[in-house]
Backbone as XML, in Angstrom:
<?xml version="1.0"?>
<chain id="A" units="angstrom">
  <residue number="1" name="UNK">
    <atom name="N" x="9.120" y="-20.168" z="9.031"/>
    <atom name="CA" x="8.935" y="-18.852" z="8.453"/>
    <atom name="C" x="10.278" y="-18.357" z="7.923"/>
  </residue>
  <residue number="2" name="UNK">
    <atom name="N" x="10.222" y="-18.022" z="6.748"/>
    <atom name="CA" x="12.065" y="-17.523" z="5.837"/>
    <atom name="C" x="11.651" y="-16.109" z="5.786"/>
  </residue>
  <residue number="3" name="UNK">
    <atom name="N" x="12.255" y="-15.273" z="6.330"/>
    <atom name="CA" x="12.218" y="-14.131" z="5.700"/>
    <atom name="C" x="11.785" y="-13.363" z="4.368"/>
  </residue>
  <residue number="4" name="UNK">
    <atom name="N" x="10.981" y="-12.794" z="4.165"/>
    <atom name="CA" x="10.622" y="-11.918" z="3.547"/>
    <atom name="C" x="11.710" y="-11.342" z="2.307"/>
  </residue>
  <residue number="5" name="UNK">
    <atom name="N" x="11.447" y="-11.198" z="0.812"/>
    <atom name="CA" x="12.745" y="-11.156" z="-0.219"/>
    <atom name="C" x="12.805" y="-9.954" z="0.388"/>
  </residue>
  <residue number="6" name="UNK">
    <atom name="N" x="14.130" y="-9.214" z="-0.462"/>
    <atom name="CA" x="14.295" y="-7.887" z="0.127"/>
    <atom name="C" x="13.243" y="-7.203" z="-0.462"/>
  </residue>
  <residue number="7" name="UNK">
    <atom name="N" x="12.754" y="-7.254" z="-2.151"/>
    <atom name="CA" x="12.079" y="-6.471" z="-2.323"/>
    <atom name="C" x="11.080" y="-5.984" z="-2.029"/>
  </residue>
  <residue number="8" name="UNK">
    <atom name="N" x="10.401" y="-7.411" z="-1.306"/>
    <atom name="CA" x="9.178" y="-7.131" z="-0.693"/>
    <atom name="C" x="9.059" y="-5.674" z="0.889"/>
  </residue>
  <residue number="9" name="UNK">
    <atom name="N" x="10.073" y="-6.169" z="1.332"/>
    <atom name="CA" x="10.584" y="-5.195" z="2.283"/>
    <atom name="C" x="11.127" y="-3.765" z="1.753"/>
  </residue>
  <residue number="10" name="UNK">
    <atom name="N" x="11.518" y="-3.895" z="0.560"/>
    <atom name="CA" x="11.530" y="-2.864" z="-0.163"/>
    <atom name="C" x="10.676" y="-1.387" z="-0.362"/>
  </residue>
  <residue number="11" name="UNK">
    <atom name="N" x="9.743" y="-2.201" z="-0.850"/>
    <atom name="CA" x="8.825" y="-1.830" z="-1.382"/>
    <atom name="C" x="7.736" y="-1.204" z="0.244"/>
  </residue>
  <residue number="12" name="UNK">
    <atom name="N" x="7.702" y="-1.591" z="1.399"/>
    <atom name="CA" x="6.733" y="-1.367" z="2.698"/>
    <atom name="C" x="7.517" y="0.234" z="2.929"/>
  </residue>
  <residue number="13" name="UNK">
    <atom name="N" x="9.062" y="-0.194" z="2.966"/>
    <atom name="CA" x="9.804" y="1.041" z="3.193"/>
    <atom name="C" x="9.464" y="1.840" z="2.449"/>
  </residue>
  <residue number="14" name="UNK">
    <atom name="N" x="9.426" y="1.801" z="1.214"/>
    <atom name="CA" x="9.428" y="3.147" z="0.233"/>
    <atom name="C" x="7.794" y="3.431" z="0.116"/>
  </residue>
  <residue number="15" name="UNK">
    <atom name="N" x="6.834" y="2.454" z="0.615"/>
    <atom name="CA" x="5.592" y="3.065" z="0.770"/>
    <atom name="C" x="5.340" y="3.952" z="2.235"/>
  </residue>
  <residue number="16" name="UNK">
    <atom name="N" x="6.227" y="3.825" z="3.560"/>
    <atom name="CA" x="6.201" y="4.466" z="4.449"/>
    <atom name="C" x="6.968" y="5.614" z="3.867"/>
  </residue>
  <residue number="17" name="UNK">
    <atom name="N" x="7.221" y="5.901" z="3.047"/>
    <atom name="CA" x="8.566" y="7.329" z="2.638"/>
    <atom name="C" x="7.665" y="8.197" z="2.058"/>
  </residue>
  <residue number="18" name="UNK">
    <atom name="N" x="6.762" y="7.433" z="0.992"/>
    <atom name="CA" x="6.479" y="8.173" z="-0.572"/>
    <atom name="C" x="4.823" y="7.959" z="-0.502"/>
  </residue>
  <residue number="19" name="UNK">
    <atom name="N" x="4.445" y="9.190" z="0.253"/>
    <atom name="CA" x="2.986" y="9.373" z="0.184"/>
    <atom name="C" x="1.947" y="8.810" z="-1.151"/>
  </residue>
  <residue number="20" name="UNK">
    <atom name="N" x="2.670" y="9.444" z="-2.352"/>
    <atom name="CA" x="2.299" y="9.849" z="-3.395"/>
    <atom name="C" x="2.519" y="8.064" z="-4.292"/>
  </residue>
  <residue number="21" name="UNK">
    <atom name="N" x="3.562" y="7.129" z="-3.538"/>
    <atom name="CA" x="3.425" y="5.681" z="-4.132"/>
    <atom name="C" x="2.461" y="5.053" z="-3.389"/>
  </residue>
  <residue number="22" name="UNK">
    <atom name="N" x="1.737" y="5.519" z="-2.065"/>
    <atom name="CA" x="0.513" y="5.228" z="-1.513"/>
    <atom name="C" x="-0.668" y="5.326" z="-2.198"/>
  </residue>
  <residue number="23" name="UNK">
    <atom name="N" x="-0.743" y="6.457" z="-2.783"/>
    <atom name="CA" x="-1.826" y="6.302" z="-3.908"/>
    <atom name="C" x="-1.394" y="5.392" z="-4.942"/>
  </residue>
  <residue number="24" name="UNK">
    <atom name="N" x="-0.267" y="5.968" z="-5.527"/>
    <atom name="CA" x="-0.593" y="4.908" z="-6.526"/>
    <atom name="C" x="-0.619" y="3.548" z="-6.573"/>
  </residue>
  <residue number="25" name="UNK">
    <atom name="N" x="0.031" y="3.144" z="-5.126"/>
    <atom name="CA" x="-0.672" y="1.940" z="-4.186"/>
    <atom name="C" x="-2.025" y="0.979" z="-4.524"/>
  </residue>
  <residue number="26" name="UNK">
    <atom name="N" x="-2.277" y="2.273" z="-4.140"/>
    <atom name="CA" x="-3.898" y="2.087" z="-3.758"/>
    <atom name="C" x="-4.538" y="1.971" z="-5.034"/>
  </residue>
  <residue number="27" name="UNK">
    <atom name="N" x="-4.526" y="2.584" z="-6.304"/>
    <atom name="CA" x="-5.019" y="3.118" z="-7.133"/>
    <atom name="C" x="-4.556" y="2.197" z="-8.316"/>
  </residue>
  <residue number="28" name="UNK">
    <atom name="N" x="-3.338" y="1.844" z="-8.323"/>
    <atom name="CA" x="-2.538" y="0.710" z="-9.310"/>
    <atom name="C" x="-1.713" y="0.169" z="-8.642"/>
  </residue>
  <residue number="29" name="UNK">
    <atom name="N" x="-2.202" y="-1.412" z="-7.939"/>
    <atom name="CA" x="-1.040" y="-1.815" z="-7.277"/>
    <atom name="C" x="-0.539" y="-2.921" z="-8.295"/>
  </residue>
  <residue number="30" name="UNK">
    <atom name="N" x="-0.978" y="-2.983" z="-9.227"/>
    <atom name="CA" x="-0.087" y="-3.608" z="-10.304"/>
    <atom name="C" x="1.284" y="-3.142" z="-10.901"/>
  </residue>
  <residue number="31" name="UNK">
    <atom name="N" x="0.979" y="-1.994" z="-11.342"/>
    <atom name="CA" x="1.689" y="-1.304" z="-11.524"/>
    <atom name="C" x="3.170" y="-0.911" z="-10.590"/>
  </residue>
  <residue number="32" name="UNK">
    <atom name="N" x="2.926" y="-1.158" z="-9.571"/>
    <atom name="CA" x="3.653" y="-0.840" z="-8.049"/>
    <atom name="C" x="4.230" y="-2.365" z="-8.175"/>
  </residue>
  <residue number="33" name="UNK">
    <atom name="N" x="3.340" y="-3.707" z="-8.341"/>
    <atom name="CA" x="4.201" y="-4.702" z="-7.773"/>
    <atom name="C" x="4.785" y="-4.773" z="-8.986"/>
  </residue>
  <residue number="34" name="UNK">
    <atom name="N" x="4.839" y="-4.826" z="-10.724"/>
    <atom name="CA" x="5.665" y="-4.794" z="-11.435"/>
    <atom name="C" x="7.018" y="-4.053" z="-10.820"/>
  </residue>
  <residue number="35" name="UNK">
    <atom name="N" x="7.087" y="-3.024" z="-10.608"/>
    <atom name="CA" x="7.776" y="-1.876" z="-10.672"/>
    <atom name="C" x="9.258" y="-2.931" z="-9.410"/>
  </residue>
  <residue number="36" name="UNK">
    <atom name="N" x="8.535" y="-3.201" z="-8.375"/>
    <atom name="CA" x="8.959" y="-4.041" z="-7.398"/>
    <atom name="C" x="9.417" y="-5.543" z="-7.465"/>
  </residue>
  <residue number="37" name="UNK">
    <atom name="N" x="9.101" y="-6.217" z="-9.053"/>
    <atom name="CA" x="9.305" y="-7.723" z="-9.187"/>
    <atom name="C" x="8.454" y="-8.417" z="-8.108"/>
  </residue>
  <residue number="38" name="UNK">
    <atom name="N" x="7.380" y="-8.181" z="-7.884"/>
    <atom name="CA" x="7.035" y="-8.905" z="-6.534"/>
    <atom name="C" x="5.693" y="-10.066" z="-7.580"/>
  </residue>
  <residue number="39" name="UNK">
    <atom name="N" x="6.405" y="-11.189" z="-7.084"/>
    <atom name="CA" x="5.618" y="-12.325" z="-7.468"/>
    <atom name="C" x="4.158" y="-12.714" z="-7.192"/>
  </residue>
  <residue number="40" name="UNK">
    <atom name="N" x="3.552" y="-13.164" z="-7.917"/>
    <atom name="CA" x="2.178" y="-13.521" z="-7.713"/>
    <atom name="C" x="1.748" y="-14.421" z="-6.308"/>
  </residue>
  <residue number="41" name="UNK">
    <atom name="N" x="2.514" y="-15.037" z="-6.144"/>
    <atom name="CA" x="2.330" y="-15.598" z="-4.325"/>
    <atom name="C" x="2.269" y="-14.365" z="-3.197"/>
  </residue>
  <residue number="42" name="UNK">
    <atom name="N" x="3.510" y="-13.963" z="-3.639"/>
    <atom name="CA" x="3.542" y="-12.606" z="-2.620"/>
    <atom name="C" x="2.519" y="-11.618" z="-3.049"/>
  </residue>
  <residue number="43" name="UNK">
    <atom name="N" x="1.930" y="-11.180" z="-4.373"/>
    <atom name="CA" x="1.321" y="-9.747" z="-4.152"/>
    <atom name="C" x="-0.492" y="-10.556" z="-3.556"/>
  </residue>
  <residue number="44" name="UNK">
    <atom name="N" x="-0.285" y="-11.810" z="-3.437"/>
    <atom name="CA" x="-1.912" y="-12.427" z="-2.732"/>
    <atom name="C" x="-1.424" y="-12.062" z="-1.414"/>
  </residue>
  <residue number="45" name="UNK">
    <atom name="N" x="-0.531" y="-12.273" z="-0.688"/>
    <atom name="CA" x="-0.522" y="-12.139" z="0.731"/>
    <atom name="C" x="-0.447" y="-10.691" z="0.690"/>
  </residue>
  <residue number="46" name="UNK">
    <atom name="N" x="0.204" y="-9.877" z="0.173"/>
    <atom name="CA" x="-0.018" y="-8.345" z="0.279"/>
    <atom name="C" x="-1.260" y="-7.808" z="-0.299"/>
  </residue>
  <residue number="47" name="UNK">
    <atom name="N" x="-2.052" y="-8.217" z="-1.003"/>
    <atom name="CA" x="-3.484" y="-7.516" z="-0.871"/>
    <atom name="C" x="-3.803" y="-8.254" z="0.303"/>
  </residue>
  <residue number="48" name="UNK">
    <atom name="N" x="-4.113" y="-9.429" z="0.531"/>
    <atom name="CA" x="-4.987" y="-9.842" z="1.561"/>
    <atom name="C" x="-4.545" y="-8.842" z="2.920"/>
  </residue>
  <residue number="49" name="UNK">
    <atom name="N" x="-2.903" y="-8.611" z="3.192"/>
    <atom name="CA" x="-2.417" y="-7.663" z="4.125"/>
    <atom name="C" x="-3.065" y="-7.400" z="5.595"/>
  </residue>
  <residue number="50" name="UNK">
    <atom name="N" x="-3.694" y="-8.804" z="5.414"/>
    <atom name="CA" x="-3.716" y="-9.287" z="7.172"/>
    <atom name="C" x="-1.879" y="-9.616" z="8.373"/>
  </residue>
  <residue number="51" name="UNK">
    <atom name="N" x="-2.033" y="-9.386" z="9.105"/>
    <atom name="CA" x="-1.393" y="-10.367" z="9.861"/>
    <atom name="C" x="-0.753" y="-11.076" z="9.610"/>
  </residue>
  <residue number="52" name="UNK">
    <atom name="N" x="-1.542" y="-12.033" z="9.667"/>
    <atom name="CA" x="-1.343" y="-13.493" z="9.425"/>
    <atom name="C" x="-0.591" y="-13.727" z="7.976"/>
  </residue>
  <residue number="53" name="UNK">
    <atom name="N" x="-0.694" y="-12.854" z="6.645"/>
    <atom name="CA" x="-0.340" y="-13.304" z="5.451"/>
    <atom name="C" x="0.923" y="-12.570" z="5.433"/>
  </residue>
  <residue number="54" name="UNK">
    <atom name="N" x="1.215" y="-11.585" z="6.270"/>
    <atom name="CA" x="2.355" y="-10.911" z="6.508"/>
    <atom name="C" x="3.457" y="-11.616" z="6.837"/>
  </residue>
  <residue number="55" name="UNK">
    <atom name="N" x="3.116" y="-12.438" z="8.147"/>
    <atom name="CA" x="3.831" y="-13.390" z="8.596"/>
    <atom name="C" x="3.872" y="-14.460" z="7.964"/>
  </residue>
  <residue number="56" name="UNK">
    <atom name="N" x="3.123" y="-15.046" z="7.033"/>
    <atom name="CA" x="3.425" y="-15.826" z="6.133"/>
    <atom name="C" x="4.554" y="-15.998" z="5.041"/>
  </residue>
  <residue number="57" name="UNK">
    <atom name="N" x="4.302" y="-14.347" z="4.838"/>
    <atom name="CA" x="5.386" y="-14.109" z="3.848"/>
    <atom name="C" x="7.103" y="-13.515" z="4.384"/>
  </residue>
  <residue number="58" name="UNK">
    <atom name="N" x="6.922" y="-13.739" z="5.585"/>
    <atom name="CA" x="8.242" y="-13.402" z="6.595"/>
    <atom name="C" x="8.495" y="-12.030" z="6.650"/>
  </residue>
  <residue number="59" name="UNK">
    <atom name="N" x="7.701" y="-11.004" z="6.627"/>
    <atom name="CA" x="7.947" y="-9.668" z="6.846"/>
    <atom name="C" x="8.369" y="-9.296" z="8.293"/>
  </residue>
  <residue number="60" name="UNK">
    <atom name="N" x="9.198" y="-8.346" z="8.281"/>
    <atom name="CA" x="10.063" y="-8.695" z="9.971"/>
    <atom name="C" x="8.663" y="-7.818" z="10.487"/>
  </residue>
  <residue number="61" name="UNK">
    <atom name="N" x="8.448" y="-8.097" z="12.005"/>
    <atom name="CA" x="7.358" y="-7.350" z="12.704"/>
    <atom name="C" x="7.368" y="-5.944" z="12.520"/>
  </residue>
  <residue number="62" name="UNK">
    <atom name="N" x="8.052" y="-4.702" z="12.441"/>
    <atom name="CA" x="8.107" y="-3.336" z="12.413"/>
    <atom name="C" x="7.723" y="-3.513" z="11.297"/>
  </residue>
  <residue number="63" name="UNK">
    <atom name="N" x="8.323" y="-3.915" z="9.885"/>
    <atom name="CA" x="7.650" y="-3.434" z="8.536"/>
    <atom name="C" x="6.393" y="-3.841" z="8.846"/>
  </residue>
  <residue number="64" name="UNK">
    <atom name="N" x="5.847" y="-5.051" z="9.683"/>
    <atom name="CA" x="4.299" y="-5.986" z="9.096"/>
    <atom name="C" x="3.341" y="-4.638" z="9.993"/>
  </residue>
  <residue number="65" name="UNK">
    <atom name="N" x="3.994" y="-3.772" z="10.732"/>
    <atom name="CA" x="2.841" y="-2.452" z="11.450"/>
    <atom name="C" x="2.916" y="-1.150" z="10.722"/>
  </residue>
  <residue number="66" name="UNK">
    <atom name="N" x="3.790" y="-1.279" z="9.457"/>
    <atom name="CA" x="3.796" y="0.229" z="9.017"/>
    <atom name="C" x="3.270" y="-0.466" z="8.037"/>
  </residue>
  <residue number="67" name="UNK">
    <atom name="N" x="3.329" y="-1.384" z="7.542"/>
    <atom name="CA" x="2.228" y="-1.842" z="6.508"/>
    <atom name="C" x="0.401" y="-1.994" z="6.784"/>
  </residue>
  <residue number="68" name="UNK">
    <atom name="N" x="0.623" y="-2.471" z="7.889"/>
    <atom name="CA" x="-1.275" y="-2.290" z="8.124"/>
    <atom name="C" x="-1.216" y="-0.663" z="8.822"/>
  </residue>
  <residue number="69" name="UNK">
    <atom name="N" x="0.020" y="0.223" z="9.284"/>
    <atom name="CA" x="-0.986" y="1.477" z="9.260"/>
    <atom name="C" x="-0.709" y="2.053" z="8.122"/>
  </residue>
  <residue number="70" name="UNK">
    <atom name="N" x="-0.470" y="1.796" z="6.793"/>
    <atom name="CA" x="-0.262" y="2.421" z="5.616"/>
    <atom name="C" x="-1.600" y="1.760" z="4.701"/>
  </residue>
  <residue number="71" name="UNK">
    <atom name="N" x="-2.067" y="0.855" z="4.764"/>
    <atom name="CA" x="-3.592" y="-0.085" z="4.885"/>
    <atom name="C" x="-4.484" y="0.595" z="5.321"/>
  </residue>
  <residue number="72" name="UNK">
    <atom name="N" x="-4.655" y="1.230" z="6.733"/>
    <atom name="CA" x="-5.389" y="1.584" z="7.527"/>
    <atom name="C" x="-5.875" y="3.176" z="6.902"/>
  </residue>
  <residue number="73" name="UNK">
    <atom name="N" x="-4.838" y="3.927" z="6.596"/>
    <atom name="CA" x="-4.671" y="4.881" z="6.187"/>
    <atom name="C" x="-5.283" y="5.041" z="4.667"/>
  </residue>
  <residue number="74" name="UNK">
    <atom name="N" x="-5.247" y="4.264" z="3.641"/>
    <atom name="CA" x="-5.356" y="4.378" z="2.323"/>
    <atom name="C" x="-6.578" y="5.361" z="2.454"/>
  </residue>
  <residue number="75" name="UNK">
    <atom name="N" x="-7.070" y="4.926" z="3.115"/>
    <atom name="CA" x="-9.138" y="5.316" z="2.650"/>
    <atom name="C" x="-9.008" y="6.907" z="2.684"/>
  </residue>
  <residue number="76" name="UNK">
    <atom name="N" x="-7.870" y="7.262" z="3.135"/>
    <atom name="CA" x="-7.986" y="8.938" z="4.255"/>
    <atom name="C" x="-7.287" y="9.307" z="2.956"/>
  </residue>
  <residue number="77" name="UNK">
    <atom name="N" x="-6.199" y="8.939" z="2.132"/>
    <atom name="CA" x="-5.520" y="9.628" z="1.244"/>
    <atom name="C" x="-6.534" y="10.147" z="0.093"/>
  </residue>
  <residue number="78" name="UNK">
    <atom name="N" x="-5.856" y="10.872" z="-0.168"/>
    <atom name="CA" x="-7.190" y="11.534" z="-1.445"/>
    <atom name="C" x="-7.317" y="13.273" z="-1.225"/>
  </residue>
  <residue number="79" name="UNK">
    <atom name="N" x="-8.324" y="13.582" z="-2.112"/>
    <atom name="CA" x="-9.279" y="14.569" z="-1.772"/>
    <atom name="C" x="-9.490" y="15.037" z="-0.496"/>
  </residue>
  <residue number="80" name="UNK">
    <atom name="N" x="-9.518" y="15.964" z="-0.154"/>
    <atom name="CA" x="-10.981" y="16.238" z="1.591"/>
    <atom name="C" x="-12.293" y="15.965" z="0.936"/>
  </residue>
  <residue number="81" name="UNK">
    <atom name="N" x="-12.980" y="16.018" z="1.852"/>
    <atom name="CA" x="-14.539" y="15.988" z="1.444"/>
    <atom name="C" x="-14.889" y="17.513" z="1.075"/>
  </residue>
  <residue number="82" name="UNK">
    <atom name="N" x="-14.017" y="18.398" z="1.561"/>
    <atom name="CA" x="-14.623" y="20.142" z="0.807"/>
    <atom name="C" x="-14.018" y="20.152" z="-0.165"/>
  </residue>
  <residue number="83" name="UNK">
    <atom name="N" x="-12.385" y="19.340" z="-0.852"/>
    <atom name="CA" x="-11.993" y="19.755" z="-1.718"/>
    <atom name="C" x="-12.668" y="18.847" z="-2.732"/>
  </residue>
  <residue number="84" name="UNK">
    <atom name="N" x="-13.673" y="17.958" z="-2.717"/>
    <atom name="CA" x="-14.272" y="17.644" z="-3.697"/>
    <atom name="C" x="-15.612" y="18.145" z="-4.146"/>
  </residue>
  <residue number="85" name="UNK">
    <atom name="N" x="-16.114" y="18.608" z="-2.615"/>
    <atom name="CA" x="-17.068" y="19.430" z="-3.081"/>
    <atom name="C" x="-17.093" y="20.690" z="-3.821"/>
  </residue>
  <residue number="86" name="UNK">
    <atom name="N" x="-15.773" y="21.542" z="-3.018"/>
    <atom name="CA" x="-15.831" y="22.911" z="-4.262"/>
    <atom name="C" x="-15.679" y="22.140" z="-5.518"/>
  </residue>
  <residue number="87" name="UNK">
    <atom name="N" x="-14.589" y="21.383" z="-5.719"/>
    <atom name="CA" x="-14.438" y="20.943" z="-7.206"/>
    <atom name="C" x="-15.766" y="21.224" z="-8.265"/>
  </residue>
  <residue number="88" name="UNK">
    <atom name="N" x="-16.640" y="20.279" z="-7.362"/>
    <atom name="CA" x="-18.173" y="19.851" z="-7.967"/>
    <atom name="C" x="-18.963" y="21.063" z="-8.037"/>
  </residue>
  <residue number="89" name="UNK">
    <atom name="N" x="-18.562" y="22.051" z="-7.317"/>
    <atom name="CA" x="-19.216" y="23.362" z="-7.600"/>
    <atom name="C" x="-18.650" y="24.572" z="-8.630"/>
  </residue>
  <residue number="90" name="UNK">
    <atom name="N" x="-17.452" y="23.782" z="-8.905"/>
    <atom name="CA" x="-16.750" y="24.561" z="-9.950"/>
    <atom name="C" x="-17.542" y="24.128" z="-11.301"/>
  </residue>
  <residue number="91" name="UNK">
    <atom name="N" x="-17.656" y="22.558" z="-11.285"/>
    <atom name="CA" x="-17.980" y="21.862" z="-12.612"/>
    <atom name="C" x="-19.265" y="21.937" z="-12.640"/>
  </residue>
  <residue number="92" name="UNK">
    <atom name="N" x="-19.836" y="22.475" z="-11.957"/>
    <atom name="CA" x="-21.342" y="23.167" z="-11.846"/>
    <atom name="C" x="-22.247" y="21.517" z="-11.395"/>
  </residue>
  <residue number="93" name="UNK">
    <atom name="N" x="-22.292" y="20.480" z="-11.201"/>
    <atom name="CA" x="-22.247" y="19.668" z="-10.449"/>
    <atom name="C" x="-23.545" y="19.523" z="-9.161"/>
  </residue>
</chain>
């Protein structure tokens, strides 16, 4: 197992920092791994973002747990469920 490039580690850090690169994470992670140089080997083990592909790709253990709870988390970022509903009651909906 070789360590992890920096950028890749880079990039876990500044997604534990920057709420708002969590979405766009989530939302364009193309965009995110351009931004990061992160290679097509590596951005397969970071979607897949098991475990196992973590450690594949040599991420030291502390980044490979703020990465699956920043994973874990995606689904929650967003909207509330009332702030989409008023929305929808604004747009008559």
């Amino acid at each position: 197992m070789s360590p992890a490039p920096y950028r890749v580690h880079r990039l876990i850090q500044d997604l534990n920092r920057d709420p708002r690169l969590v979405v766009t994470f989530e939302s364009e992670p193309e965009a995110v791994f351009e931004q990061y140089a992160i290679t097509d080997a590596e951005r397969l083990l970071l979607r897949e973002g098991t475990p196992r592909a973590l450690m594949e790709l040599g991420v030291h253990p502390n980044l490979q747990m703020k990465f699956l709870r920043i994973r874990r988390a995606a689904g929650v970022v967003g909207p509330s469920p009332l702030a989409s509903y008023l929305r929808d009651l604004e747009h008559g909906e």
